[in-house]
C-alpha positions in Angstrom: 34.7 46.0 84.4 32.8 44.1 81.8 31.6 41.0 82.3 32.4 38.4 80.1 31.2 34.9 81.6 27.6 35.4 79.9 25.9 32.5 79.1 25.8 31.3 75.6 22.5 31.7 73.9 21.1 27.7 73.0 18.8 28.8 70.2 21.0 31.5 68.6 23.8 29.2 68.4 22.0 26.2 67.1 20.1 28.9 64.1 23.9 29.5 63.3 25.2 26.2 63.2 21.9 25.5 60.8 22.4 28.5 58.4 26.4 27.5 58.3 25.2 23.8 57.4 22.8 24.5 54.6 25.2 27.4 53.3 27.6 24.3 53.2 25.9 22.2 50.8 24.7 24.7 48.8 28.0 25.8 48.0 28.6 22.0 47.5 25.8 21.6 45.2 26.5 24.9 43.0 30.0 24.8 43.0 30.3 20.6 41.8 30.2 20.5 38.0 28.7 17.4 37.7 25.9 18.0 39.9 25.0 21.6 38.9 22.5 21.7 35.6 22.9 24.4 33.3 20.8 23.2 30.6 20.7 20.8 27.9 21.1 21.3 23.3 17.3 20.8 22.6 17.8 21.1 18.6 20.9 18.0 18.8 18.7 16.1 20.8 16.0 16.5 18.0 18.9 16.0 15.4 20.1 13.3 16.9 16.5 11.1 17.9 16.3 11.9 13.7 19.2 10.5 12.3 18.2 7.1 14.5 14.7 6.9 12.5 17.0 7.5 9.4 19.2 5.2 10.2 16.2 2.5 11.4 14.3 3.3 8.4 17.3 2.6 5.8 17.7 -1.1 8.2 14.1 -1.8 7.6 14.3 -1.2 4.2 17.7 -3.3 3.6 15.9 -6.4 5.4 12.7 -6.1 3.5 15.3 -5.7 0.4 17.4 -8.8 1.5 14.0 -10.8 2.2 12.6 -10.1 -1.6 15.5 -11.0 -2.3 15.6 -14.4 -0.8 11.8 -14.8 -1.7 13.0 -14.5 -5.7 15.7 -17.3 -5.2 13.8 -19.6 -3.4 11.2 -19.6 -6.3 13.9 -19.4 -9.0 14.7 -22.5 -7.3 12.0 -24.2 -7.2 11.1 -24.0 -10.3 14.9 -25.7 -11.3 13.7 -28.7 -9.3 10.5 -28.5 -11.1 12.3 -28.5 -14.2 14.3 -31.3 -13.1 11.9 -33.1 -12.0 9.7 -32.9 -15.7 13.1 -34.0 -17.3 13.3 -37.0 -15.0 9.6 -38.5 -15.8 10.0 -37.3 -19.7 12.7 -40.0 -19.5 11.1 -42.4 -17.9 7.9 -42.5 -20.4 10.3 -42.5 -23.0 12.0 -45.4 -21.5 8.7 -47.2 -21.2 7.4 -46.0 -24.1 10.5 -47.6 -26.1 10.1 -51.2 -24.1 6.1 -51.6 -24.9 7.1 -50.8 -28.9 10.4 -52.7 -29.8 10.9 -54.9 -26.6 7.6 -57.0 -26.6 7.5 -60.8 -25.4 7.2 -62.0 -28.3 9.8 -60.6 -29.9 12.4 -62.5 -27.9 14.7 -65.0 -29.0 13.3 -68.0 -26.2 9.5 -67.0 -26.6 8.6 -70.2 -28.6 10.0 -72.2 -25.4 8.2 -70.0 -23.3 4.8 -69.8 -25.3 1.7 -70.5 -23.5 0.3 -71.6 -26.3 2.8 -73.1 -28.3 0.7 -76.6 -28.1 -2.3 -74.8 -29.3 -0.1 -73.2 -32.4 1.7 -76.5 -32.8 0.6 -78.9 -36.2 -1.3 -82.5 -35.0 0.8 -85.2 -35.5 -1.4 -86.5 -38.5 -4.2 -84.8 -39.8 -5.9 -88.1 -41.7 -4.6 -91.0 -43.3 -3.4 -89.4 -46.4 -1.0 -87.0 -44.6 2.1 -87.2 -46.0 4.2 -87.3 -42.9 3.3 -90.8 -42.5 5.1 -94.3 -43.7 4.4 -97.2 -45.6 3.0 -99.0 -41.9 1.5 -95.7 -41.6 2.6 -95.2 -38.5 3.4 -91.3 -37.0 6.9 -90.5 -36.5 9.3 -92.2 -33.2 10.2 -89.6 -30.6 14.1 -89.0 -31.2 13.8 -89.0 -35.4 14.7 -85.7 -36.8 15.1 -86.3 -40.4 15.0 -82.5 -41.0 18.3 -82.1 -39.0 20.5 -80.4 -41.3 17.7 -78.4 -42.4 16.4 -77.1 -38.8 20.3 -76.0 -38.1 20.7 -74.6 -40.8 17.1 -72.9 -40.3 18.1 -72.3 -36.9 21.4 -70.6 -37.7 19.7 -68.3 -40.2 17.5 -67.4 -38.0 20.3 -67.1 -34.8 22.2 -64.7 -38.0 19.1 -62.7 -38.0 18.3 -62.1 -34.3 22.1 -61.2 -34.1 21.9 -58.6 -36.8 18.2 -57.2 -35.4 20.0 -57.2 -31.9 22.7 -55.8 -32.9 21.0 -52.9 -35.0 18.6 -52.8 -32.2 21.2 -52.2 -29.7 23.3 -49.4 -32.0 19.9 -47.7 -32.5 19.0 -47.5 -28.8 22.9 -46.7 -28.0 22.8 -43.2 -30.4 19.1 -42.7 -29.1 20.7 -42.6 -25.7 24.1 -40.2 -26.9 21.2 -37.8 -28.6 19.6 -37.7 -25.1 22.9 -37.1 -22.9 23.6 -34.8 -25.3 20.8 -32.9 -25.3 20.9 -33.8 -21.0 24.1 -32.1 -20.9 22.8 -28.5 -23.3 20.4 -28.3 -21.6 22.3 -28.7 -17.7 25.3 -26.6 -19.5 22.5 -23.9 -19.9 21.1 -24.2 -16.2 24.1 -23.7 -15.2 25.0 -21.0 -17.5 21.4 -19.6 -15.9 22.6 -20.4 -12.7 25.7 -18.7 -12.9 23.6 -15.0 -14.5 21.2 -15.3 -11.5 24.3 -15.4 -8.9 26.4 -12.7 -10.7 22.7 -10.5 -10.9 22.0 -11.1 -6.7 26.0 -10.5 -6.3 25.3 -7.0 -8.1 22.0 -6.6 -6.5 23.4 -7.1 -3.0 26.0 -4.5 -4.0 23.2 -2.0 -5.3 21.5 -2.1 -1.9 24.8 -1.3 -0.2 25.2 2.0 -1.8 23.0 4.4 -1.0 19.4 4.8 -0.6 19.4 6.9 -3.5 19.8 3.9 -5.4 17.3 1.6 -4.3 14.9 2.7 -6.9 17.4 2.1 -9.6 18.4 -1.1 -8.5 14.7 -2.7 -8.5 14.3 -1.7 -11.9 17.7 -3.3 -13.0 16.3 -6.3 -11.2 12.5 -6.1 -13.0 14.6 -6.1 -16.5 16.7 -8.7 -15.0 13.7 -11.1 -14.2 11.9 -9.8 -17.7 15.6 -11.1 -19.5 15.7 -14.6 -17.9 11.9 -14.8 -18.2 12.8 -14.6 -22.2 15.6 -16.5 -22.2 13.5 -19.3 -20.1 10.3 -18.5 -22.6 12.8 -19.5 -25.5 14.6 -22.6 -24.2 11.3 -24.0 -23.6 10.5 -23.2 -27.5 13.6 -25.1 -28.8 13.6 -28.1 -26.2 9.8 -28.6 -28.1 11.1 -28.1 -31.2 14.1 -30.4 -30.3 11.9 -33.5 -28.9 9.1 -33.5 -31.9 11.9 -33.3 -34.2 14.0 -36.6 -33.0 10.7 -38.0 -31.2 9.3 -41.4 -32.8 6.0 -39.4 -34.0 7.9 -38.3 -37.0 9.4 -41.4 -38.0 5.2 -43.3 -38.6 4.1 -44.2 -41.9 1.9 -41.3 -42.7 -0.4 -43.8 -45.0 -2.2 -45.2 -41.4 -2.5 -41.6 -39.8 -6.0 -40.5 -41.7 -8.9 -40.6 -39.1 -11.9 -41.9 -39.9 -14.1 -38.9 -38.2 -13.0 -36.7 -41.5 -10.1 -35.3 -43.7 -9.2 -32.7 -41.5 -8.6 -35.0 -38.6 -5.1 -37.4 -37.8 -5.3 -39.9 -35.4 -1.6 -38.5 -33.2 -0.5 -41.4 -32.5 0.3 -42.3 -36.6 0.5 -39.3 -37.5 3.7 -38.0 -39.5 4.3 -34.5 -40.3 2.3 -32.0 -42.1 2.1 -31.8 -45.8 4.4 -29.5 -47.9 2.0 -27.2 -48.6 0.9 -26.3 -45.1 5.2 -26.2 -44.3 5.3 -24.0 -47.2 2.1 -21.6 -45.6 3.9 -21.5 -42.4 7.1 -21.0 -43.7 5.6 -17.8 -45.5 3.9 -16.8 -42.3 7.2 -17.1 -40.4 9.1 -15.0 -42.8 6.0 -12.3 -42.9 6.7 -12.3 -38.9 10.2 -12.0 -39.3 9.8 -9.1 -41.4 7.7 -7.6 -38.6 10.1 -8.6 -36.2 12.8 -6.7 -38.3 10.9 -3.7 -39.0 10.2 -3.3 -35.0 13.7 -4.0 -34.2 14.5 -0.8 -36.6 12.1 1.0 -34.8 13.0 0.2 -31.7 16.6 1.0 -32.7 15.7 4.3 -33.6 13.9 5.2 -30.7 16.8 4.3 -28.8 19.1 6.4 -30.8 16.6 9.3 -30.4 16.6 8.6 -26.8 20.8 8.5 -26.5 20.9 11.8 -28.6 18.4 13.4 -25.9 20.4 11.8 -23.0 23.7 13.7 -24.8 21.8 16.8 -25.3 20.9 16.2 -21.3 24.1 15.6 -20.2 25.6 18.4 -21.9 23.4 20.8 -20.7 23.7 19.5 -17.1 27.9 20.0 -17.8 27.5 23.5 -18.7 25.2 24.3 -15.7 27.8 22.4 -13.8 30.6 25.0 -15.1 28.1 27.9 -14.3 27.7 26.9 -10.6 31.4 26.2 -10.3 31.8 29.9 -11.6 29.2 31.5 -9.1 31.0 28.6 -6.1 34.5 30.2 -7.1 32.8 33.7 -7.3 31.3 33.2 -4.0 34.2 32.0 -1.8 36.3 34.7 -3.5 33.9 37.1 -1.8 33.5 35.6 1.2 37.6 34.9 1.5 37.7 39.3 0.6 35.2 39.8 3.8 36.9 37.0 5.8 39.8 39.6 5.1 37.9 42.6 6.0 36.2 41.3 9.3 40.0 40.2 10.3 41.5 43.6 10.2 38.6 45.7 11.5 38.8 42.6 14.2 42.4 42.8 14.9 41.8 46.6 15.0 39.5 46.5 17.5 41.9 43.8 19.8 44.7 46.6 19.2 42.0 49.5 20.5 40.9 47.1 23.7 44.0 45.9 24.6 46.0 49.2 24.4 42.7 51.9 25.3 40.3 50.0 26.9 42.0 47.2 29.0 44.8 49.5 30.7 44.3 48.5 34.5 44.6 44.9 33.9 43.4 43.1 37.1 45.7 41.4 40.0 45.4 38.0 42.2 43.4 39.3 44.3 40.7 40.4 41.9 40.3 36.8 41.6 40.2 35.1 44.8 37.1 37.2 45.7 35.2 35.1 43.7 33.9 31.3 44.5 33.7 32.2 48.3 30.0 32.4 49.0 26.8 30.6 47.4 24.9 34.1 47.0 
């Protein structure tokens, strides 16, 4: 009889239990998608680690774009406050200038009541005994007689007539001084804000610019470099005819030129007198001006005609980018009409091969049970 009440081996039975335990979680390790590694897409890594430096690059260069940006309006505005500013004092030494000519103390209807020294100017009341003024008793005048009465009034009113009528001429003169300088106020704010209006329409298209592409960004700072080069003009010739403007209705003009010769020479004016220059020197400048002109023109023409020279080269340019255009469409249309024929080609001879697997090849196709035997063990 066998006899089967051994005793169970300790360390044989624990070694089992270990090598079922470890073949356990190896089988839970390999077979767990998540956990197993297979291996990771080295080339979309790189791909992707590059298009983030792109993409970081094309943000640096947007802020740096945005910042220059901000940099040009903050001067542009500056120097509007500047401007503003100028205008403001101009008009305040005019203003003072005008009350220390035509609004001086003694110019004023009350100064002999408020003359310092209107006792000093004053006649004595007799001068010696022959003086006219006195009587037979030869005695000075009473206070209270006025036997010029009617005369004084009448003295008094002409005089009252004519500080009316300088007043009143006074007053128109200073009233179209001040419409001449609103109006030339309100040119030249209409034109700031003209200017105003160019540099936000030029940073609107700027802004868009940047958006585009970064193939663009070279274009766009040279549309802005013309930009600044335009309104640097435009500024260059304001300035010109605001000058020409104040010397023309400015008070220097208006001087008696007889009192403006210097006594240092011939060739020297004292400014401050100083009317105009003679015809002759007009007449030199005029010439000079129309000798620039002419230059001016004859530039213009040439600048024309390199810019027709240039448009004919950009035509001759463009056309011979279309018809390269046309030639690679041709070879594009050429090409996909040879790929779509070996598309064609590789189909059948792949669908013939399919046919050849599936009906010479593949003729014991496998069962369930082919299939369960796999998955079972970890080796």
């Amino acid at each position: 009889m066998y006899k089967l009440d051994l005793p169970i081996d300790q360390k044989e039975a624990a070694a089992i239990e270990r090598r079922r335990n470890l073949e356990l979680e190896r089988q839970s390790r390999i077979f767990n998608a998540k956990v197993r590694t297979v291996g990771i897409d080295q080339q979309a890594l790189n791909e992707q680690v590059k298009i983030r430096k792109n993409q970081e690059q094309q943000e640096r260069e947007r802020d740096e774009a945005f910042a220059n940006d901000m940099v040009r309006t903050d001067k542009i505005a500056e120097l509007l406050q500047r401007r503003q500013e100028q205008d403001i004092r101009n008009l305040n030494k005019a203003l003072v200038d005008f009350r220390d000519v035509h609004q001086q103390p003694e110019s004023r209807r009350e100064w002999d009541l408020n003359d310092p020294d209107a006792k000093l100017k004053d006649k004595p009341a007799r001068v010696s005994d022959d003086d006219p003024r006195c009587g037979l008793a030869s005695l000075q005048r009473f206070d209270g007689e006025d036997l010029n009465d009617e005369a004084r009034k009448n003295l008094m009113q002409e005089q009252m007539r004519e500080w009316t009528r300088k007043q009143a001429q006074e007053k128109k003169l200073a009233q179209k001084r001040q419409e001449e300088a609103d109006r030339i106020y309100d040119l030249h704010r209409r034109e700031m804000d003209q200017r105003a209006c160019d540099l936000a329409k030029a940073e609107e298209e700027c802004r868009r610019a940047i958006n585009e592409a970064t193939r663009d960004y070279n274009k766009a700072l040279d549309d802005e470099q013309k930009e600044k080069k335009r309104l640097s003009n435009e500024e260059e010739l304001d300035n010109n005819f605001t000058e020409i403007a104040n010397l023309i209705n400015g008070d220097m003009l208006t001087e008696n030129p007889d009192v403006a010769s210097s006594a240092f020479g011939p060739h020297r004016v004292i400014t401050d007198r100083w009317k105009g220059m003679s015809p002759e020197q007009i007449e030199e400048i005029r010439r000079i001006q129309e000798l620039q002109r002419q230059e001016k023109k004859q530039l213009m023409e040439e600048e024309e005609q390199r810019n027709k020279e240039w448009d004919k080269q950009r035509l001759a340019d463009a056309r011979v980018a279309t018809l390269m255009e046309r030639e690679q469409e041709r070879m594009r249309k050429a090409l996909e009409k040879e790929q779509a024929e070996s598309n064609a080609r590789l189909s059948a001879d792949q669908k013939a091969h399919m046919e050849y697997m599936d009906k010479e090849v593949y003729t014991n196709p496998p069962t369930a049970s082919y299939f369960q035997q796999f998955n079972t063990s970890s080796r």
